[in-house]
N, CA and C atoms as an extended XYZ file, in Angstrom:
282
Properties=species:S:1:pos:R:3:atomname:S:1:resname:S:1:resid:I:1 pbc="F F F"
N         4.917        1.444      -18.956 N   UNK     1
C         5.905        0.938      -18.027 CA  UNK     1
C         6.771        2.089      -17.531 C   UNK     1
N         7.036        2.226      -16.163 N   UNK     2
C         7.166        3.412      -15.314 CA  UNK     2
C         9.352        2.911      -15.818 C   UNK     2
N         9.593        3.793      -15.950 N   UNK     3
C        11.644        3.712      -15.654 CA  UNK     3
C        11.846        4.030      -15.036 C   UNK     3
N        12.928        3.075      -14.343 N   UNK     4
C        14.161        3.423      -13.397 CA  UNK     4
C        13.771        4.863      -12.708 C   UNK     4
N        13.883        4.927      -11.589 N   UNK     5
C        13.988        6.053      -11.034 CA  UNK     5
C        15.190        6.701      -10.786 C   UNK     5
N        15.434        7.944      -11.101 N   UNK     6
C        16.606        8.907      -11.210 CA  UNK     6
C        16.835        9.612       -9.873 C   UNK     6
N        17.776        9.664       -9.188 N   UNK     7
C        18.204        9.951       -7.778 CA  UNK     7
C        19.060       10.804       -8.130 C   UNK     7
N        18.971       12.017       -7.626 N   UNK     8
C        20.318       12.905       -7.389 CA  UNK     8
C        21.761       12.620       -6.730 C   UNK     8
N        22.375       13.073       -7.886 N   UNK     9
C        24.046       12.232       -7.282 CA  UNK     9
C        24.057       13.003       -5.621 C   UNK     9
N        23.616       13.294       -5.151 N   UNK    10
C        24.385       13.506       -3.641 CA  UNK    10
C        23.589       12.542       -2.687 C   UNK    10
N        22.249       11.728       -2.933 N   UNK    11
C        21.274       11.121       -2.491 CA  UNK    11
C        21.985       10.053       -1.375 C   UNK    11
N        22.965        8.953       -2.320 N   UNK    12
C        23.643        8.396       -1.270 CA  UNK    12
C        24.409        8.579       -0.567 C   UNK    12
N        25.219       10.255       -0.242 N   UNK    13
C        26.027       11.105        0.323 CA  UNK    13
C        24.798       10.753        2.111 C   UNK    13
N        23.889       11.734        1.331 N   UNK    14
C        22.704       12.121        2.362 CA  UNK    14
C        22.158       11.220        3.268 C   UNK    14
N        21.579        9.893        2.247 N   UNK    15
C        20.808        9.326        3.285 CA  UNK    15
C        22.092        8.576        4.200 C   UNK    15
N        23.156        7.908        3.748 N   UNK    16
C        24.283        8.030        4.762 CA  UNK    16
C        24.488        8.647        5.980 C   UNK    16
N        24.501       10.175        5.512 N   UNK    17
C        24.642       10.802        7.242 CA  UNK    17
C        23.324       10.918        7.450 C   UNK    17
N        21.720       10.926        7.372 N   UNK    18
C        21.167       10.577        7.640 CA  UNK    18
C        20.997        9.281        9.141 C   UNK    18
N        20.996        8.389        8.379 N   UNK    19
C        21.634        6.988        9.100 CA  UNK    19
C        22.766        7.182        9.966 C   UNK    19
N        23.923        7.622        9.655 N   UNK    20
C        24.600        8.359       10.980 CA  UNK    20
C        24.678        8.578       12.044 C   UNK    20
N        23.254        9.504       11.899 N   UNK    21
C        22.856       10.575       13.118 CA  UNK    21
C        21.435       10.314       13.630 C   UNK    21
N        21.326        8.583       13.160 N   UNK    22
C        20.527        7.670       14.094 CA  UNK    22
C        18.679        7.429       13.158 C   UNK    22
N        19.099        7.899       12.073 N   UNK    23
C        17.735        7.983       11.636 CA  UNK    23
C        17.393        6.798       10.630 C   UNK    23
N        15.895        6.343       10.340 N   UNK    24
C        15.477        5.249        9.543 CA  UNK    24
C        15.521        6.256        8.501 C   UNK    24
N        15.978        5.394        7.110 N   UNK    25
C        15.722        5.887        5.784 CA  UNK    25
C        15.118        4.904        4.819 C   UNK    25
N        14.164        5.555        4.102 N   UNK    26
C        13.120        4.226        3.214 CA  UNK    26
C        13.273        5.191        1.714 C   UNK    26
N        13.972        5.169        0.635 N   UNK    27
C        13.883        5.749       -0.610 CA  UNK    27
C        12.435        5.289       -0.907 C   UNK    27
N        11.789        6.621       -1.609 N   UNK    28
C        10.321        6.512       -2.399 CA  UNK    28
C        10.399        7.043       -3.577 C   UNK    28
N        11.554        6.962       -4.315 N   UNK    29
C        12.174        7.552       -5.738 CA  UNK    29
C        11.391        6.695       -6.506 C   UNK    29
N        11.059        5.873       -6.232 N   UNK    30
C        10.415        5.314       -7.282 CA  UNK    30
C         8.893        5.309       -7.666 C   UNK    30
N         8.199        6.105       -6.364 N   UNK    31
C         7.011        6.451       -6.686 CA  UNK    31
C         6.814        7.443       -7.303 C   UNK    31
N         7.687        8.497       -7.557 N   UNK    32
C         7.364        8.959       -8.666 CA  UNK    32
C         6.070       10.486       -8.268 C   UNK    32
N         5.182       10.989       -8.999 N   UNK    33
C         4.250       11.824       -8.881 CA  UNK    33
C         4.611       13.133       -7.868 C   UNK    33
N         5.758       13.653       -7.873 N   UNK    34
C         6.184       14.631       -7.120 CA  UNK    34
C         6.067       14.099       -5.323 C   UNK    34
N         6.416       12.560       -5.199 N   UNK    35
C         6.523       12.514       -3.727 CA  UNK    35
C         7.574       12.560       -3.608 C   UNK    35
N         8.368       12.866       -2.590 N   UNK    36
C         9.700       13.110       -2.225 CA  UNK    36
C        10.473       12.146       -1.805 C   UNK    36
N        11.903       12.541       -2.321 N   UNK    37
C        12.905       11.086       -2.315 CA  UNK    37
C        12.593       10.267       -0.956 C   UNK    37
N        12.746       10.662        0.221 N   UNK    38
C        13.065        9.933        1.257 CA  UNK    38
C        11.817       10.062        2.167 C   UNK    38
N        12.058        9.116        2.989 N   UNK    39
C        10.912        9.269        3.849 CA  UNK    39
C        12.117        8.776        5.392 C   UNK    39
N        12.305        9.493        6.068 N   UNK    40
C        13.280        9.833        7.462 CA  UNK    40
C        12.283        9.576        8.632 C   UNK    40
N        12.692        9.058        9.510 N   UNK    41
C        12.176        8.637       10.955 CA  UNK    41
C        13.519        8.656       11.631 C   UNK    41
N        12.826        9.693       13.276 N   UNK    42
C        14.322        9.247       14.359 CA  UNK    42
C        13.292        9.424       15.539 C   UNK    42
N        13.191        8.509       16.745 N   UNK    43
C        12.190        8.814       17.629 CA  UNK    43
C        11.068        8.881       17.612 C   UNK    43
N        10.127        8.091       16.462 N   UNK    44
C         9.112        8.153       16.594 CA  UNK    44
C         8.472        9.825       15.573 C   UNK    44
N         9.156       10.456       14.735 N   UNK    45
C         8.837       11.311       13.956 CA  UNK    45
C         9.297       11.347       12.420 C   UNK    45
N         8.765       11.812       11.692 N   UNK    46
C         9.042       10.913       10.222 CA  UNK    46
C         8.433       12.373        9.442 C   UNK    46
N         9.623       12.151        8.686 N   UNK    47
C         9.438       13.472        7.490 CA  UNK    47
C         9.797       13.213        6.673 C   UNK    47
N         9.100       14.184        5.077 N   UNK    48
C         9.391       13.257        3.752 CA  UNK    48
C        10.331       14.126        3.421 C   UNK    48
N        11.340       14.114        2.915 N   UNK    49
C        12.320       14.721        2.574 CA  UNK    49
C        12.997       14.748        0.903 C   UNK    49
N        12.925       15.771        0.080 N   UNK    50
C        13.175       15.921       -1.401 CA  UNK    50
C        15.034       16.153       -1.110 C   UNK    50
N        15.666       15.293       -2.246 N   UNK    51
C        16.508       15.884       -2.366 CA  UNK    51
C        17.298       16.363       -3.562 C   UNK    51
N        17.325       17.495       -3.008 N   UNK    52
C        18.055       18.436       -4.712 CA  UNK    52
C        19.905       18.608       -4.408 C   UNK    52
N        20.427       18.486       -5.648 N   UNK    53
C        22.197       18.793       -5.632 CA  UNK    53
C        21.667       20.372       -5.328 C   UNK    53
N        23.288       21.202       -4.553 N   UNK    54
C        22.864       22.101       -4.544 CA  UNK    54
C        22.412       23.246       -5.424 C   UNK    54
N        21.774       23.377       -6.577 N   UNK    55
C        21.362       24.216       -7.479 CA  UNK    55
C        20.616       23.457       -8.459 C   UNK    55
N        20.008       22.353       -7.545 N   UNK    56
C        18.465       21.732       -8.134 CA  UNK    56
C        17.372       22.244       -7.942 C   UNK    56
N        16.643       22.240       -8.838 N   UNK    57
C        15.271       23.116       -8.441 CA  UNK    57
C        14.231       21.851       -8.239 C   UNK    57
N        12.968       22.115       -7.497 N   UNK    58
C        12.102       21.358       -7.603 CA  UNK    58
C        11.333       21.328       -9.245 C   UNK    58
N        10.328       20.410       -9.262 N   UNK    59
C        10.002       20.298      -10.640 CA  UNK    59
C         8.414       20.383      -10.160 C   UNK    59
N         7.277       20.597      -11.763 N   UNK    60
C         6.297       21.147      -10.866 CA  UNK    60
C         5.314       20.706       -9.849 C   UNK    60
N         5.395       19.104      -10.474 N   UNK    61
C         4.620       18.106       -9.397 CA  UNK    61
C         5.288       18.200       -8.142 C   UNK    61
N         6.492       18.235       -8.022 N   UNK    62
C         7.141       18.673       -6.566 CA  UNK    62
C         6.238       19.327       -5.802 C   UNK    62
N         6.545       20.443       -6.346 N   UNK    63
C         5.716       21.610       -6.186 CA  UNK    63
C         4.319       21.556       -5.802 C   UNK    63
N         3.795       20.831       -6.725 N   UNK    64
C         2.620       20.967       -6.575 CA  UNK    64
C         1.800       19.820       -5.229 C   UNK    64
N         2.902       18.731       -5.345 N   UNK    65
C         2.931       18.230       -3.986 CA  UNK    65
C         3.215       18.965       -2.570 C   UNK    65
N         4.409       19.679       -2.855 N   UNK    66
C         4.768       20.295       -1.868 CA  UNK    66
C         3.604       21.353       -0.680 C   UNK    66
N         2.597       21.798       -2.345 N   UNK    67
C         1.547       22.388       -1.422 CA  UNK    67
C         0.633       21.995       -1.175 C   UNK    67
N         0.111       20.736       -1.678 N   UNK    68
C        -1.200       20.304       -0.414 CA  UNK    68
C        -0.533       19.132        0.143 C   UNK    68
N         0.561       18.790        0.772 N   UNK    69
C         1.057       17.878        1.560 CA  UNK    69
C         0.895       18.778        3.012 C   UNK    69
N         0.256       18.347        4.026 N   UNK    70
C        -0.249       18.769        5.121 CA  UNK    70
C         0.954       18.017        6.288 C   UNK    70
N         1.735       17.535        5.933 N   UNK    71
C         2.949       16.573        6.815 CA  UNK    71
C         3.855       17.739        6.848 C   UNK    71
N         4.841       17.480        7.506 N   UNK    72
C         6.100       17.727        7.573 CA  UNK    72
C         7.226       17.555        6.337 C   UNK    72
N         7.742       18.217        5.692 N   UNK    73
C         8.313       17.959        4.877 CA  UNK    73
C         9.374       19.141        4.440 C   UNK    73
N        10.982       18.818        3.955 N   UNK    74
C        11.991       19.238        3.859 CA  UNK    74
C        12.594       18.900        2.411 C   UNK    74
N        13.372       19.902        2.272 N   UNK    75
C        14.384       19.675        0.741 CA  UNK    75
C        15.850       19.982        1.392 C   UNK    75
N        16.506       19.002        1.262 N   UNK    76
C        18.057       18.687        1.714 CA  UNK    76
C        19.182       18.701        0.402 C   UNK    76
N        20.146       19.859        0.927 N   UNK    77
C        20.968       19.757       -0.638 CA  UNK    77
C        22.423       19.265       -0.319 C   UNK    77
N        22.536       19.102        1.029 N   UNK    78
C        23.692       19.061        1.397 CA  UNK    78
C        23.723       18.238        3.186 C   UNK    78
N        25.106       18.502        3.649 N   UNK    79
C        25.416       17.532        5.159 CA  UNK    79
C        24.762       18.508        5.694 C   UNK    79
N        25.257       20.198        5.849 N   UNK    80
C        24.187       21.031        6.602 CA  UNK    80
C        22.842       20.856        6.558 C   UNK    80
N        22.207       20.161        5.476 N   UNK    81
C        20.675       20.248        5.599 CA  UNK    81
C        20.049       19.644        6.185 C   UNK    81
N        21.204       18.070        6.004 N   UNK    82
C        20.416       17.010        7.034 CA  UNK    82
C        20.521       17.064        8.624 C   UNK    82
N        22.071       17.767        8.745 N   UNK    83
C        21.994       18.214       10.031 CA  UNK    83
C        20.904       18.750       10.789 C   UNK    83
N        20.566       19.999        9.987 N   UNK    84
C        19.307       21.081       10.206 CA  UNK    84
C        18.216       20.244       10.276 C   UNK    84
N        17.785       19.342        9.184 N   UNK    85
C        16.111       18.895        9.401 CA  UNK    85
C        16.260       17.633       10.451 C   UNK    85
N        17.613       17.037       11.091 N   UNK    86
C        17.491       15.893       12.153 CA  UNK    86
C        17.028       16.704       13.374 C   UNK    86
N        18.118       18.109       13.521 N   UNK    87
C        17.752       18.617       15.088 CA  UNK    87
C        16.284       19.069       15.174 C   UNK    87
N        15.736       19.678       13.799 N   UNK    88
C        14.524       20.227       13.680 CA  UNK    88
C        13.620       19.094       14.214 C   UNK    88
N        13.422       17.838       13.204 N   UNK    89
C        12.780       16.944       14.204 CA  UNK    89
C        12.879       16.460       15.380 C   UNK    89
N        14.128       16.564       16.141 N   UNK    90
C        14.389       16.114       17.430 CA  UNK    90
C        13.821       17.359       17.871 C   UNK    90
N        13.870       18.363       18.043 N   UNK    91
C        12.731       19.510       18.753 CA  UNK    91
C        11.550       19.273       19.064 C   UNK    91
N        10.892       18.556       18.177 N   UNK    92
C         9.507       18.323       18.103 CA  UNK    92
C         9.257       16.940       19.002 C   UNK    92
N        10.572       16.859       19.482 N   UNK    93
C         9.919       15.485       20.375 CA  UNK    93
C         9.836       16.154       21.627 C   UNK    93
N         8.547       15.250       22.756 N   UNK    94
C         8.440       16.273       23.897 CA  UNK    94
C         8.324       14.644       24.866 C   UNK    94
């Protein structure tokens, strides 16, 4: 039997301004296997997004997700980050 999934205290800081600044947020904390906390959509573009406090490290399934995940994908530690990965995806819209 899988437990509770553990969220980094800044998680509901984040996906907050997330949502904010117009974006869908779906938590996937509970799947567990190094997929990443959030899964973000604004316009039709959607990125999975890890989030670490600032002086969290990834762990190794992270990691090891991190490198054959062929998507788009970001680690947010803070309001600057989400700032950064919203405009980043709004770029990519054409």
């Amino acid at each position: 039997m899988r437990r509770a999934a553990k969220i980094d205290s800044n998680q509901p800081e984040l996906v907050e301004a997330f949502r904010t600044l117009g974006c869908s947020v779906l938590s996937l904390a509970t799947v567990g296997k190094g997929v990443p906390d959030l899964l973000v959509a604004t316009q039709g573009i959607t990125w999975l997004v890890e989030v670490k406090i600032p002086k969290g490290k990834e762990n190794a399934k992270q990691l090891e997700f991190a490198e054959t995940w062929q998507g788009c994908r970001a680690v947010v530690r803070d309001l600057a980050g989400v700032e950064t990965v919203v405009k980043t995806m709004r770029l990519t819209i054409k």
